[in-house]
C-alpha positions in Angstrom: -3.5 -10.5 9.1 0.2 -9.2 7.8 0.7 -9.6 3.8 3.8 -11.2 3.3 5.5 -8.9 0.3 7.2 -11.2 -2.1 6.6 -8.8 -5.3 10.6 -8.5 -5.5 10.7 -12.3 -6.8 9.7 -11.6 -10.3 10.9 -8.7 -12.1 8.8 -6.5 -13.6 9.0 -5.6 -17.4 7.3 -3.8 -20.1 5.0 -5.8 -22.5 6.2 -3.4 -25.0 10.1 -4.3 -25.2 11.2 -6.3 -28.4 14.1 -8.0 -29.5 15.0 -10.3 -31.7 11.8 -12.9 -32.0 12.9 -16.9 -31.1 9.6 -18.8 -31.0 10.9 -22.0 -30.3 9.0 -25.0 -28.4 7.4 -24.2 -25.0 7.7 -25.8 -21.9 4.7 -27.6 -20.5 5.4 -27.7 -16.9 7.8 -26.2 -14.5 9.8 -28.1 -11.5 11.7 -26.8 -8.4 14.6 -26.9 -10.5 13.4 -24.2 -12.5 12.4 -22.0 -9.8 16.2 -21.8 -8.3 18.2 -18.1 -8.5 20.2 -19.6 -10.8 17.8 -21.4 -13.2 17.1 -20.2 -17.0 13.7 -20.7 -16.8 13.5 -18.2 -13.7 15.9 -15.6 -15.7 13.6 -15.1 -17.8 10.3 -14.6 -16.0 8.7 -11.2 -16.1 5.5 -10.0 -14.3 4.2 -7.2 -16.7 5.2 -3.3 -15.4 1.3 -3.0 -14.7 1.1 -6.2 -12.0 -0.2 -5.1 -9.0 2.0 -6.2 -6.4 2.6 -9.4 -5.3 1.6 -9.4 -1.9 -2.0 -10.7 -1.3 -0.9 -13.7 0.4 -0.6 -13.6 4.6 1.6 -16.4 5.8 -0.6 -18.8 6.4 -1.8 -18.8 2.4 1.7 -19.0 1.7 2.5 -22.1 3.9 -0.5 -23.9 2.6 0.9 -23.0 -0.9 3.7 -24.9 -0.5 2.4 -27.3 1.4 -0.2 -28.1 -1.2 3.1 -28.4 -4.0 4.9 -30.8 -1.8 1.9 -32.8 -0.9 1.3 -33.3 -4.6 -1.9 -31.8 -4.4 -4.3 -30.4 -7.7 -2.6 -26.7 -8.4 -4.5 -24.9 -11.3 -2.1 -24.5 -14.0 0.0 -21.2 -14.0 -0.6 -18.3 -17.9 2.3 -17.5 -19.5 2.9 -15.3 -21.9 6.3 -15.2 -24.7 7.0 -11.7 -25.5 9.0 -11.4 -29.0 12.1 -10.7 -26.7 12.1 -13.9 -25.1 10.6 -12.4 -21.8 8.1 -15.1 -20.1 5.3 -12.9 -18.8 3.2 -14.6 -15.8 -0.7 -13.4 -16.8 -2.3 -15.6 -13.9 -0.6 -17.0 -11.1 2.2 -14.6 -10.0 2.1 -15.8 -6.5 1.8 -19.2 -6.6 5.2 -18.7 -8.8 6.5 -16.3 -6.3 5.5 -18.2 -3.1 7.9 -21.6 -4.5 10.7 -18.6 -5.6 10.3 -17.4 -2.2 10.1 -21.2 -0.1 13.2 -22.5 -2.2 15.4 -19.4 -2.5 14.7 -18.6 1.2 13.5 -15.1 0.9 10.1 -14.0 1.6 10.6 -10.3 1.4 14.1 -10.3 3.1 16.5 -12.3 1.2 19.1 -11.3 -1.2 16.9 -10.7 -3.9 14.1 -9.0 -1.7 17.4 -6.5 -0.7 18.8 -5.9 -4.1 15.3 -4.7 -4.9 14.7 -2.4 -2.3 18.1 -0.9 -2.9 19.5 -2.7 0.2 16.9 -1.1 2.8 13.7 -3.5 3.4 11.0 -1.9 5.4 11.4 -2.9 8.8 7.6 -4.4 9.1 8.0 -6.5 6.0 11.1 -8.1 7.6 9.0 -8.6 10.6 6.0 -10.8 8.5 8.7 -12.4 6.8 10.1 -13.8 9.8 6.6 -14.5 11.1 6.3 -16.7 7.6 9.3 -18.3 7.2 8.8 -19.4 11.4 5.3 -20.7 10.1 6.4 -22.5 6.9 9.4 -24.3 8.8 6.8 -25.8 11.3 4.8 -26.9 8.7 6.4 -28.3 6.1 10.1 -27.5 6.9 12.3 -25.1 5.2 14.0 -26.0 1.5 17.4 -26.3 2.9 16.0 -29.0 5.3 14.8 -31.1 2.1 18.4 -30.8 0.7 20.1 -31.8 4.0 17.7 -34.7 3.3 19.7 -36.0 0.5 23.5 -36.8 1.9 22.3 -36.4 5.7 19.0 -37.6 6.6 19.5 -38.7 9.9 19.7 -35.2 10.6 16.3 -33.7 9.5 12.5 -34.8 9.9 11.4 -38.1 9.1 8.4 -37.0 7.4 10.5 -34.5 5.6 13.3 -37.5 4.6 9.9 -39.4 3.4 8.6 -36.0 1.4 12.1 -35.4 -0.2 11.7 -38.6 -2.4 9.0 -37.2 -4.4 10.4 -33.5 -5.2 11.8 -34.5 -8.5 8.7 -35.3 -10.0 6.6 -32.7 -8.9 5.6 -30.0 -11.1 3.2 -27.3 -12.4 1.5 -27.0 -15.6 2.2 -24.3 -17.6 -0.6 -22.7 -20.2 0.1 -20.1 -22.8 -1.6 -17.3 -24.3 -1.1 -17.0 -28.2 -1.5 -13.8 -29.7 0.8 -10.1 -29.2 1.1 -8.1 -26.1 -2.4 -6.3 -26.9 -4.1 -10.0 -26.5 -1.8 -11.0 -23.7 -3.0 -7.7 -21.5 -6.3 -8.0 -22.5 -6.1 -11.5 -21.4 -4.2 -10.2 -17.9 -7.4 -8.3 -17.0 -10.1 -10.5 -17.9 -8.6 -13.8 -16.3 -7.4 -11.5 -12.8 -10.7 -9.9 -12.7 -13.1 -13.3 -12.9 -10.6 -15.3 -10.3 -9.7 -12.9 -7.5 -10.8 -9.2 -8.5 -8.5 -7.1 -8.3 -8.8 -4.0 -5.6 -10.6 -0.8 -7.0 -7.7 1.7 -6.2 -5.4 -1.3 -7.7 -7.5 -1.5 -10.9 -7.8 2.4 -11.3 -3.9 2.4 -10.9 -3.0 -0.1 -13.7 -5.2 1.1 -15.9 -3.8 4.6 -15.4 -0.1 3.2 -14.9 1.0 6.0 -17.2 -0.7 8.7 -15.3 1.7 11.3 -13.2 -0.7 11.0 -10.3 -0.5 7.3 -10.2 3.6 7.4 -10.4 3.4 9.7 -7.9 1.4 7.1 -5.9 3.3 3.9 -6.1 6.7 6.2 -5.7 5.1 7.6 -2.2 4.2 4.0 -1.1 7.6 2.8 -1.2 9.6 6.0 -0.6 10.9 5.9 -3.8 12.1 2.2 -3.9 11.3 -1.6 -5.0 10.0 -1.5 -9.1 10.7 2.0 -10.8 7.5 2.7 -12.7 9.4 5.7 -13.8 12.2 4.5 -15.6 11.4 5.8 -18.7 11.8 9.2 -17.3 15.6 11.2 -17.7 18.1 10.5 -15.5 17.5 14.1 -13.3 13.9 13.8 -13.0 14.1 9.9 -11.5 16.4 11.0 -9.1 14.3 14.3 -7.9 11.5 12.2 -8.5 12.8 9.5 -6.0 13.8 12.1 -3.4 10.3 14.0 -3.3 8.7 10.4 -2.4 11.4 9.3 0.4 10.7 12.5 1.9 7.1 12.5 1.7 6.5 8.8 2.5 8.9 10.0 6.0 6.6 12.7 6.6 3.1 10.2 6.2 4.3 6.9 7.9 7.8 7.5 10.3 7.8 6.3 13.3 6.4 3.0 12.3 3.1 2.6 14.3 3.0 0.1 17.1 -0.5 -1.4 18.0 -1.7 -1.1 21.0 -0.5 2.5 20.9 1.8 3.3 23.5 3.2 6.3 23.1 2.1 10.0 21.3 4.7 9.6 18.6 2.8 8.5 15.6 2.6 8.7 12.2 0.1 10.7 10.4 -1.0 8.4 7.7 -1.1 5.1 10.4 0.1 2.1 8.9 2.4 1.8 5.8 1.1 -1.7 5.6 -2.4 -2.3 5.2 -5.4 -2.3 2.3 -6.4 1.6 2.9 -2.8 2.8 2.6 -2.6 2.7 -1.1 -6.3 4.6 -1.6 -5.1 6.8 1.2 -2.0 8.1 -1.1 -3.7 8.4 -4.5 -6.6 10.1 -2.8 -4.0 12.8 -1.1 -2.1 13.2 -4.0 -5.7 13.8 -6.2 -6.7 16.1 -3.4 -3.9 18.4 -3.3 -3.0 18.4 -7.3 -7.2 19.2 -8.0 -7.1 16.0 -10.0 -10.6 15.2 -11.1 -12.0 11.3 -10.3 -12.2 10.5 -13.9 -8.7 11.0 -14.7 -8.4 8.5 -16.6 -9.8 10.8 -19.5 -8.7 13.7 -18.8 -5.1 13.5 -17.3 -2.5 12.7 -20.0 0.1 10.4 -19.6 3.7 11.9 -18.1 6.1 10.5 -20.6 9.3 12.6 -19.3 9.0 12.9 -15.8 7.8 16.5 -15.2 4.3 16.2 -13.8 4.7 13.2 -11.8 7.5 15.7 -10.3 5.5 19.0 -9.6 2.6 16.7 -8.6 5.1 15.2 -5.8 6.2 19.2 -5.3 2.5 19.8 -4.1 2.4 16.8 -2.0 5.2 17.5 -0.2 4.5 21.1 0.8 0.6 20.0 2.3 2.7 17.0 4.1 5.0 19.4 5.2 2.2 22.1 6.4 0.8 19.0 8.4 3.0 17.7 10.4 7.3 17.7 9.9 10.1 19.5 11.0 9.9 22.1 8.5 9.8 25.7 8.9 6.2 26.1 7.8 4.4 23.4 9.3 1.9 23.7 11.3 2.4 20.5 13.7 -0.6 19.0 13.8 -0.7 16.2 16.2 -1.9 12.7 14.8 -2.9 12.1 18.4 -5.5 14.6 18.2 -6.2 14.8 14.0 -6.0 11.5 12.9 -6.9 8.9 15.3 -9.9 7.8 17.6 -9.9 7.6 20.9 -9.1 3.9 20.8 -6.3 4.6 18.4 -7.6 3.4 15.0 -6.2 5.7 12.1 -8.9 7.9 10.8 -8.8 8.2 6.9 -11.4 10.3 6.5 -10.3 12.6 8.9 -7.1 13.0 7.6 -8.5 13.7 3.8 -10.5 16.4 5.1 -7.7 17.6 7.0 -6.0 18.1 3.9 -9.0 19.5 1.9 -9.2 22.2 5.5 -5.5 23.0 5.1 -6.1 23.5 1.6 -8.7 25.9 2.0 -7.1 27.7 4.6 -4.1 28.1 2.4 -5.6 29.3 -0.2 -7.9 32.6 1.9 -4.7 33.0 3.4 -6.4 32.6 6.7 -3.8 30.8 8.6 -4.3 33.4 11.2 -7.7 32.8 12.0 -7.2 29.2 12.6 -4.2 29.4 15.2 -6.4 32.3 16.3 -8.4 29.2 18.1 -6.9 26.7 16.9 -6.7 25.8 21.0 -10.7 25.3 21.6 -10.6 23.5 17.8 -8.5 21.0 19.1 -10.8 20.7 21.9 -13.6 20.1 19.7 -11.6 17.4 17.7 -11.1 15.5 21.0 -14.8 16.6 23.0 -17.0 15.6 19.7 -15.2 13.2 17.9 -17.9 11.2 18.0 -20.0 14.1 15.5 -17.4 13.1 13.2 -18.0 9.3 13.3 -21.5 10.2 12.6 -20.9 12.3 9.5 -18.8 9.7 8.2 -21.4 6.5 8.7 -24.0 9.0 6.8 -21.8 9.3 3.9 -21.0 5.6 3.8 -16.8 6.3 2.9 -13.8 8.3 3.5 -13.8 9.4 -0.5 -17.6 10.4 0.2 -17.5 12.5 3.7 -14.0 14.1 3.6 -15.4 17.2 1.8 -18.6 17.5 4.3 -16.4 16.7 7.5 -14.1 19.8 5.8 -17.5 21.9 5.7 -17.7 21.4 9.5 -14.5 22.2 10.7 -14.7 25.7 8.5 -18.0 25.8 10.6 -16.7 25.6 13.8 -13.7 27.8 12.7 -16.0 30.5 11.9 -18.3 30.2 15.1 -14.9 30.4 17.3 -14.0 33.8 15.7 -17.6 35.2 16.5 -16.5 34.3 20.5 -19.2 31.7 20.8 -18.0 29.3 23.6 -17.7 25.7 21.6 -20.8 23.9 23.0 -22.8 26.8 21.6 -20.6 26.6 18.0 -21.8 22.9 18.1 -24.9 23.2 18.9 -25.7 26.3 16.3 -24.5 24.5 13.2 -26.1 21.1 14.1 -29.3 23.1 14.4 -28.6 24.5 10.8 -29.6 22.2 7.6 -26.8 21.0 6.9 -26.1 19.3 9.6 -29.4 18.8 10.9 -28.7 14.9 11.0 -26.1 15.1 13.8 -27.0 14.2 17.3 -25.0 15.3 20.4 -24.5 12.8 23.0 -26.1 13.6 26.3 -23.6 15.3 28.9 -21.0 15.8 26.0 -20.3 18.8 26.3 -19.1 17.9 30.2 -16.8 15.1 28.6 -13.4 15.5 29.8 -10.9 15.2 26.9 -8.5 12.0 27.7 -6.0 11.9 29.5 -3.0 10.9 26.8 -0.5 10.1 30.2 -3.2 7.3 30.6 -3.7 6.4 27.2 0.1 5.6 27.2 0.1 3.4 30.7 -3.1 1.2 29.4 -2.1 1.3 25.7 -4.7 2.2 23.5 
């Protein structure tokens, strides 16, 4: 199900910063009153500039949320953390902050503040899953302004909601708070969002390598170049070149939006902007096409001015380009035929190994030889995709088989140019070693590639 995105409902800042200290008393709960635009207490909440997002939550999670608040159900307390500067840094509960922000402000993902964030252009699908919400939430428990119609007008809202509305000024959340500087407080981030909900493997990799100009590079792609600037540190110049590279690059990947059931050939290449893989998709291209080795972490060093991020988005954007755009040099590979299964599901490993082939063509200069046949290729991508699938089910994951489905595509190539028709390329490199553990299907090579007028009357 859809994530509704609410990560633009609590600013993001740097554990680092540091005024003037003011200890002072700290609160022990928060109430709705709190969690208004306008409050002090929401002023000065901060998620720290390594969060991952805030958008785990489908609409359903988020309803319940609220439901649970209104109800006066048990909620587990929500981790605070006082920087020097007066900044109030959530540690643990982010979106059961965010999900109240988002019920009483009326913005899940498309509201003023949602707009402000994205630089006044929200994704089109997040305003989609946060109409879907906001519908679900109103038939549940009713919208906020409904509860404050309650007040001077209750004849003219729900009765259970006039009955509810009674007991809002005394609900609240407890508040707990780490002691210690900003070292303890991140150490304290990690441990307590690893042993309640771990957090996603590309995620983790990402915050811990926040400062890395391949994982800028990644979060800037994601959004185009919008929502939290994880470079702002950088100069003026390389923000704004920075912020370009990724609009254009996250256009080339994931315009037009893709509709499921597919009906029609106009697709993106990198399928959804909106799902789980799409993240590990990015870094992986970006590591791919910059020859950044997996343990990074220790080897890369941090960009503190801008310039690598940038010339790692310069590399990105000229394989994106070579792919598929409307750029002089690309090569216009069709998703239709590269990327997706016959019953339309986006294929990650076969785009990663698309970009490692591309790559490697790029770099013998041998261009040439693969439009040579790039025609009965094609044909093999659509007649065998099936040898594909089986490749990537022996190596267990996209990160693990891209590099062996690459190995087979140069081995068809190479078959092609010595004339051999393409059952017999198929069937001399599965006899080889290396690919002795394929198996063609019987009558395959009699399969008649599908019919894409039909795949776009029945809708994939």
């Amino acid at each position: 199900m859809p994530k509704v995105n609410i990560d633009a409902l609590i600013p993001r800042e740097d554990f680092e910063a540091e005024e003037n200290p003011n200890p002072g008393k700290k609160k022990g709960s928060i109430s709705i009153e709190d969690l208004k635009s306008t409050a002090f207490f929401y002023s000065s909440i901060r998620k720290p500039d390594f969060q991952r997002e805030t958008n785990e939550w489908d609409d359903d999670k988020v309803a319940e949320f609220v439901s649970s608040f209104i109800n006066g159900d048990l909620i587990p307390a929500v981790i605070l953390w006082r920087s020097a500067s007066g900044y109030l840094f959530v540690i643990d509960g982010s979106h059961r902050i965010s999900s109240l922000v988002a019920w009483i402000n009326n913005d899940f993902g498309d509201g003023t503040v949602s707009k402000f964030f994205y630089d006044g252009v929200v994704p089109e699908e997040q305003i989609e899953i946060a109409e879907k919400c906001k519908i679900k939430v109103r038939k549940k428990i009713g919208l906020y302004d409904d509860y404050v119609l309650a007040l001077t007008n209750p004849e003219k809202v729900d009765a259970e909601i006039v009955k509810k509305v009674k007991n809002l000024g005394a609900l609240a959340i407890q508040l707990q708070w780490v002691e210690g500087d900003a070292n303890k407080a991140e150490h304290s981030f990690f441990k307590i969002n690893q042993q309640a909900a771990p957090i996603d493997k590309t995620e983790l990799v990402l915050l811990e390598s926040r400062k890395k100009p391949n994982c800028i590079a990644a979060r800037a792609i994601i959004r185009g170049g919008k929502g939290h600037k994880y470079w702002d540190k950088f100069t003026s110049e390389y923000q704004s070149e920075l912020q370009t590279l990724a609009d254009e690059i996250h256009n080339i990947l994931f315009s037009p939006k893709l509709e499921t059931p597919i009906k029609t050939l106009d697709i993106p290449i990198g399928g959804k902007n909106y799902s789980g893989q799409t993240l590990p998709l990015i870094l992986d291209f970006v590591n791919i096409v910059n020859d950044i080795p997996s343990d990074f972490n220790s080897t890369l060093a941090d960009d503190t001015s801008g310039e690598e991020t940038t010339k790692c988005l310069k590399t990105v954007r000229q394989v994106a380009r070579l792919i598929n755009s409307n750029h002089p040099s690309s090569l216009g590979l069709h998703p239709i035929v590269y990327f997706y299964s016959q019953d339309g599901r986006h294929k990650i490993a076969s785009f990663l190994a698309v970009v490692a082939f591309i790559l490697d063509l790029k770099k013998r200069g041998k261009f040439a030889d693969f439009i040579s046949v790039r025609k009965e290729f094609e044909a093999m991508l659509i007649e065998y995709d099936y040898l594909i699938q089986q490749i990537n089910r022996k190596f267990r994951s996209a990160k693990n088989s891209y590099q062996q489905i690459k190995i087979f595509y140069l081995a068809i190539i190479q078959k092609l140019l010595e004339k051999k028709s393409l059952p017999d390329a198929v069937n001399k490199i599965i006899e080889s070693e290396a690919f002795d553990y394929l198996t063609l299907q019987i009558d395959s090579h009699m399969t008649k590639p599908p019919d894409f007028r039909v795949m776009l009357i029945s809708g994939v």
